[in-house]
C-alpha positions as CSV (number, residue, x, y, z in Angstrom):
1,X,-5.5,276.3,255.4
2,X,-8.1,276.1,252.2
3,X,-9.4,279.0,251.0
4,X,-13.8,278.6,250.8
5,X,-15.3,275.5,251.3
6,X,-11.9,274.1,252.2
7,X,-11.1,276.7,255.1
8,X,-15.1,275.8,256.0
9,X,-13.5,272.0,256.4
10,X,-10.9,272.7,258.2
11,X,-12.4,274.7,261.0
12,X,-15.4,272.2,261.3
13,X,-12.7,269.1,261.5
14,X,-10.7,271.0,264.2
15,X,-13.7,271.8,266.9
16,X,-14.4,267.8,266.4
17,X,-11.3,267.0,266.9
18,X,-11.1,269.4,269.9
19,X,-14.2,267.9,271.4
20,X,-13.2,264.5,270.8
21,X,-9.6,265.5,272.8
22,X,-11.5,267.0,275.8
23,X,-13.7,264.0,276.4
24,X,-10.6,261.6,275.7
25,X,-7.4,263.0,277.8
26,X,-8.0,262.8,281.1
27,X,-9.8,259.4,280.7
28,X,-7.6,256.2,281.0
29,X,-8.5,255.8,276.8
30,X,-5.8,257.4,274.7
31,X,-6.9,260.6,273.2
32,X,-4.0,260.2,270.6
33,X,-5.5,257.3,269.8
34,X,-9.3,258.4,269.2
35,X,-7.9,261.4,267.6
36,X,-6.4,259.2,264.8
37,X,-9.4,257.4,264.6
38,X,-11.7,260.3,264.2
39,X,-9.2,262.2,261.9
40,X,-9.7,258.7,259.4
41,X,-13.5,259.0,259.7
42,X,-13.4,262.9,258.7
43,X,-10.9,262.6,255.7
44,X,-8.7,264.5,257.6
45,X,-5.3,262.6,257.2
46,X,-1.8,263.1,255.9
47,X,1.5,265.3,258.0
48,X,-0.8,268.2,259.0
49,X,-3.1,266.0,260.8
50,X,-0.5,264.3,262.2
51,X,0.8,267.1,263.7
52,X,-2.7,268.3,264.5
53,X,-3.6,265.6,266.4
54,X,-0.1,266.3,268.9
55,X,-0.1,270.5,268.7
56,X,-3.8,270.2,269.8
57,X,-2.6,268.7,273.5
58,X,-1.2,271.8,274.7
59,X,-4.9,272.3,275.7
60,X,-4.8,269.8,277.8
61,X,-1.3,270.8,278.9
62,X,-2.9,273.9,280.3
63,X,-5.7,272.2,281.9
64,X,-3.6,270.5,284.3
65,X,-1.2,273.2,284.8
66,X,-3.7,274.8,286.3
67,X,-5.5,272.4,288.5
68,X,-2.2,271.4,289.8
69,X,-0.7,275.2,290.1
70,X,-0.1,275.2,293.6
71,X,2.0,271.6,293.4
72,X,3.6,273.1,290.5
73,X,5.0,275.9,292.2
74,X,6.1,273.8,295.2
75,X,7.9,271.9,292.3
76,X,9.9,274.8,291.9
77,X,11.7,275.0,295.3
78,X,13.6,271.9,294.2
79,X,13.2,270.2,297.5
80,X,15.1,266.9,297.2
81,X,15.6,264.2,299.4
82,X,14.0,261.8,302.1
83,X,10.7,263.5,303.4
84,X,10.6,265.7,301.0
85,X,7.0,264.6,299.4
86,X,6.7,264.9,295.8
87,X,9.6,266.6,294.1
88,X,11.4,267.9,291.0
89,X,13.6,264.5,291.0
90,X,10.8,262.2,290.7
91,X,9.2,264.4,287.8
92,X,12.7,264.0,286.0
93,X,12.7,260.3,286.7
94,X,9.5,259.5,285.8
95,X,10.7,261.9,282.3
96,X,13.5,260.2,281.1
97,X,12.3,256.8,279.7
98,X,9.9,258.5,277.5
99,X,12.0,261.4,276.6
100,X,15.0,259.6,275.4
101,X,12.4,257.1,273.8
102,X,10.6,259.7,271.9
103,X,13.8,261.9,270.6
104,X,15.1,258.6,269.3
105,X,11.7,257.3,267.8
106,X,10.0,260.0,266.6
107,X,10.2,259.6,263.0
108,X,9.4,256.0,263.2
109,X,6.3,256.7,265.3
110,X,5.2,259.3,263.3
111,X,5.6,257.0,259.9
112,X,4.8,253.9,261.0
113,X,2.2,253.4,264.1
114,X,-0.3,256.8,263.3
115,X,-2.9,254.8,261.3
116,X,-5.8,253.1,262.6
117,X,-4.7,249.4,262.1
118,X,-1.7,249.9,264.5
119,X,-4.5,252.1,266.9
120,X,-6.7,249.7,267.4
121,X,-4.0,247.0,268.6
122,X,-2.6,249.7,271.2
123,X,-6.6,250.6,272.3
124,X,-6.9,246.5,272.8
125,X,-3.6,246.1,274.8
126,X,-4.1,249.3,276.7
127,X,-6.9,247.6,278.0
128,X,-5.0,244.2,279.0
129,X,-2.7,246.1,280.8
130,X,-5.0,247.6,283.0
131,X,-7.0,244.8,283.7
132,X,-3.8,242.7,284.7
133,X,-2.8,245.8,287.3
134,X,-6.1,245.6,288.6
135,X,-6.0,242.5,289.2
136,X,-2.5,241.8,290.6
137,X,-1.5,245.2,291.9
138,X,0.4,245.4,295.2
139,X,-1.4,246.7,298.4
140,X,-0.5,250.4,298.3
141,X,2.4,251.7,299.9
142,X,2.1,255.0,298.4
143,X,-1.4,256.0,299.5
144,X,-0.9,259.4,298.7
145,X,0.8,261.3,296.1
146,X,3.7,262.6,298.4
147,X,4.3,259.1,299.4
148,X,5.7,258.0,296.0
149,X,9.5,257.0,295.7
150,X,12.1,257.7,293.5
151,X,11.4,253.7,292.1
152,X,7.9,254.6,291.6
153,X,8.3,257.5,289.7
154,X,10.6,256.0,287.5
155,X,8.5,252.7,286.9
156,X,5.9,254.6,286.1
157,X,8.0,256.9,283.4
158,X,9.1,253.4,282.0
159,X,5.6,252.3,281.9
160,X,4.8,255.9,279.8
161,X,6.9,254.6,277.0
162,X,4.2,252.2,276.1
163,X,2.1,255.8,275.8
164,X,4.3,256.3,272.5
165,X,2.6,253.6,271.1
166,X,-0.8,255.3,269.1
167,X,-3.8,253.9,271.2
168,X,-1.6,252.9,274.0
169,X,-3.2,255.3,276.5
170,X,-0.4,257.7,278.6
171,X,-2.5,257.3,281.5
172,X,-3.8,254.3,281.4
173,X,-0.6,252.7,281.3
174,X,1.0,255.3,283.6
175,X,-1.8,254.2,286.4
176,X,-1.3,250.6,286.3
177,X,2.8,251.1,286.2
178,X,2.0,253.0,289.6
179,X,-0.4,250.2,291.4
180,X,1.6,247.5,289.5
181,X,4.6,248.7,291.9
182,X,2.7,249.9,295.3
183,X,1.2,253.3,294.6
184,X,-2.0,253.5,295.4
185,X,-4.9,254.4,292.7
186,X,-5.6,258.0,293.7
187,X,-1.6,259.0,293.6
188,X,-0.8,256.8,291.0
189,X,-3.5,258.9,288.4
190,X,-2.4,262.2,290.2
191,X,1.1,261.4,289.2
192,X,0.4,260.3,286.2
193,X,-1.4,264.3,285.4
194,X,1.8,266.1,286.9
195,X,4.5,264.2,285.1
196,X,1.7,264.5,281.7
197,X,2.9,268.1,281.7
198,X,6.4,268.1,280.7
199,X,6.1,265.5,278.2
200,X,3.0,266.2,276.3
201,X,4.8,269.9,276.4
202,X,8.1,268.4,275.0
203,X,6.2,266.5,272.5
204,X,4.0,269.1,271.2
205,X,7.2,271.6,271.0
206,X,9.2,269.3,269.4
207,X,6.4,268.4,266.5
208,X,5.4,272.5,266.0
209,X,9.6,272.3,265.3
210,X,9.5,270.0,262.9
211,X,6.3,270.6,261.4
212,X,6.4,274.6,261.0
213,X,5.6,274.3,257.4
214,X,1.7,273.2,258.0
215,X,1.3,275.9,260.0
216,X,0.0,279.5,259.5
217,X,-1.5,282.5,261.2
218,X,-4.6,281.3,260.8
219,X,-3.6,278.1,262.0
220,X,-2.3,279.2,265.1
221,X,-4.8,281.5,265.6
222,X,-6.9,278.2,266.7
């Protein structure tokens, strides 16, 4: 950080951006996306607020880790197989798509889509998608959230690739990957925070890696 006036900056830029990130993440809007957008409107742009705009999700990381602590913890009996309700295999399923995605894109996201040109488009077809699930969804099969399958869970991790995509929101397009294949609403969006977990954890690790020189004590101590 800037020392004076700069520093000032800085810290003022980060609690909007924080606010911005708690009213955006849990709504089917991408936060990523608004983030980007607000960062433009502040000045605040270049790799340190890229990588600010990522690092500051382990909030919401936390959020959810402990809402859901009790399925969490059931999570970790690794309880696989046919009556099993929700279980570690479907949160690796529903992982994969997006994980080997993002490992292999990363640097091309980063460069390319984290502007607000490329924003807006994913903001606009983020909200197509979820208007054709609406419309066409299949009647629920999966009424509950221990009623998804192993097919669910890993439609809706190929649906979370879209997510990758700046403006694309993770949840909104995770949701309508989950009603566009029989999951109902309610467990399609509570899926959608579980499986969030992992990969906005992987995400944000994986960018505080390769971003270490932005950061400093006082950096972190945010």
């Amino acid at each position: 950080m800037k020392k004076g006036s700069g520093a000032l900056e800085d810290v003022i830029n980060a609690i909007i951006m924080g606010i911005v990130e708690g009213l955006t993440e849990f709504l089917p809007v991408s936060s990523t996306g608004h983030l980007i957008l607000t960062a433009e409107l502040l000045n605040f742009t270049g790799d340190r607020a890229k990588t600010f705009e990522v690092v500051i999700q382990f909030g919401a990381v936390l959020a959810v880790l402990v809402l859901y602590r009790q399925r969490f913890a059931s999570l970790l009996n690794f309880k696989i197989g046919k009556g099993s309700g929700l279980n570690a295999l479907h949160i690796l399923l529903a992982m994969i798509p997006a994980g080997v995605c993002a490992v292999l894109l990363h640097s091309v996201i980063k460069k390319y889509l984290f502007v607000p040109q490329t924003v807006l488009i994913g903001l606009v077809a983020g909200g197509i998608l979820m208007i054709i699930a609406d419309r066409v969804k299949k009647k629920p099969v999966a009424e509950e959230l221990d009623d998804i399958t192993y097919k669910q869970a890993f439609a809706v991790g190929c649906f979370q690739v879209l997510a990758l995509w700046p403006g694309f929101s993770r949840s909104g397009s995770t949701i309508s990957g989950g009603m566009l294949f029989g999951a109902s609403q309610k467990a399609a969006a509570e899926f959608t925070f579980i499986v969030s977990v992992p990969i906005m954890a992987g995400a944000s690790g994986v960018d505080l890696l390769q971003s270490r020189e932005y950061l400093t004590m006082i950096c972190l101590c945010f």
